[in-house]
SERO-4910 file (N, C-alpha, C, O; in steps of 0.05 Angstrom, whole numbers):
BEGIN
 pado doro    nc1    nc2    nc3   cac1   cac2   cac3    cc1    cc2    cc3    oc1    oc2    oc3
  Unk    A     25    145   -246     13    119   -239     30    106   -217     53    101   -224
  Unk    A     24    101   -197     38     80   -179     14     61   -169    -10     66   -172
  Unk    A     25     39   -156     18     13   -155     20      0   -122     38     10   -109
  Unk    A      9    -15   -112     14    -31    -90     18    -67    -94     -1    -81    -88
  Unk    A     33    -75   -101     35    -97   -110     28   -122    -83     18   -145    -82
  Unk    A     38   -105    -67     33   -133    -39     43   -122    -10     60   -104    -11
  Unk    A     34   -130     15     32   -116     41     46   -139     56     38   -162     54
  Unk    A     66   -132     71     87   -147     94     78   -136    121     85   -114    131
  Unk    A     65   -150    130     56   -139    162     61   -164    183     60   -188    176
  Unk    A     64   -157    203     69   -178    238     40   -182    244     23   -164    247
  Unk    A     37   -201    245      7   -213    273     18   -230    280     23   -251    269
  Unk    A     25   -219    315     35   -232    333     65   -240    331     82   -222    327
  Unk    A     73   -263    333     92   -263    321    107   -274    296    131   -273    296
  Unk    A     97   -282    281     96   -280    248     90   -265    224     69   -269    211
  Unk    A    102   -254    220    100   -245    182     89   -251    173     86   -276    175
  Unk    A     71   -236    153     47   -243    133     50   -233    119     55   -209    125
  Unk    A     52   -242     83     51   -232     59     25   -232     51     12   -252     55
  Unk    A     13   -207     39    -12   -210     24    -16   -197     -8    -23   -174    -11
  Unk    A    -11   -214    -32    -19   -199    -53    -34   -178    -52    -54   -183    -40
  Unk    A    -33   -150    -62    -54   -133    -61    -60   -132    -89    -78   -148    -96
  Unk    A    -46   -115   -115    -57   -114   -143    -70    -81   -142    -88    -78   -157
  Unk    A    -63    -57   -125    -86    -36   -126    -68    -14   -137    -46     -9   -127
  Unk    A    -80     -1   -159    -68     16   -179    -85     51   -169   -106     60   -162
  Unk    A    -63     56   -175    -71     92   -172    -61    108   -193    -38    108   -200
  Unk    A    -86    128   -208    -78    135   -236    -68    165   -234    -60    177   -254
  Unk    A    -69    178   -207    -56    196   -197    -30    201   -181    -24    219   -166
  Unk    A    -15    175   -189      8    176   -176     18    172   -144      7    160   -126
  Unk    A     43    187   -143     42    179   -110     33    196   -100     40    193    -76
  Unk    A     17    220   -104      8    234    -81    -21    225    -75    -34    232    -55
  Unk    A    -32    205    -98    -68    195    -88    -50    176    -73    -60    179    -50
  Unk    A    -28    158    -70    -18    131    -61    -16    141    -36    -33    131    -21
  Unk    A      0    161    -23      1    180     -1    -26    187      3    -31    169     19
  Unk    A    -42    195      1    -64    202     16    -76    174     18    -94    172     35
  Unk    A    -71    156      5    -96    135     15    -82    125     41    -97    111     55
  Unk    A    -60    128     49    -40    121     76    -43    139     96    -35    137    120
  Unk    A    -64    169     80    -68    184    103    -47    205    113    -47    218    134
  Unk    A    -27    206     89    -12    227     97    -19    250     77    -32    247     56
  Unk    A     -7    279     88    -21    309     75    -10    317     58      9    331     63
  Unk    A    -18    311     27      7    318      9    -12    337     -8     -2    349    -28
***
């Protein structure tokens, strides 16, 4: 099981926090593929 609890990203020039809450019951290799990397 791993988890995304919240996303730190730049627009422009300020920092943005965004709660996320999104659970994966396959661990980190579904967490990695949803980022699009080949695991």
């Amino acid at each position: 099981t791993s988890l995304i609890v919240a996303e730190l990203y730049r627009k422009g020039d300020e920092w943005k926090f965004k709660a996320v809450g999104q659970g994966f019951k396959d661990g980190l290799a579904q967490l990695g593929r949803f980022y699009g990397l080949n695991v």
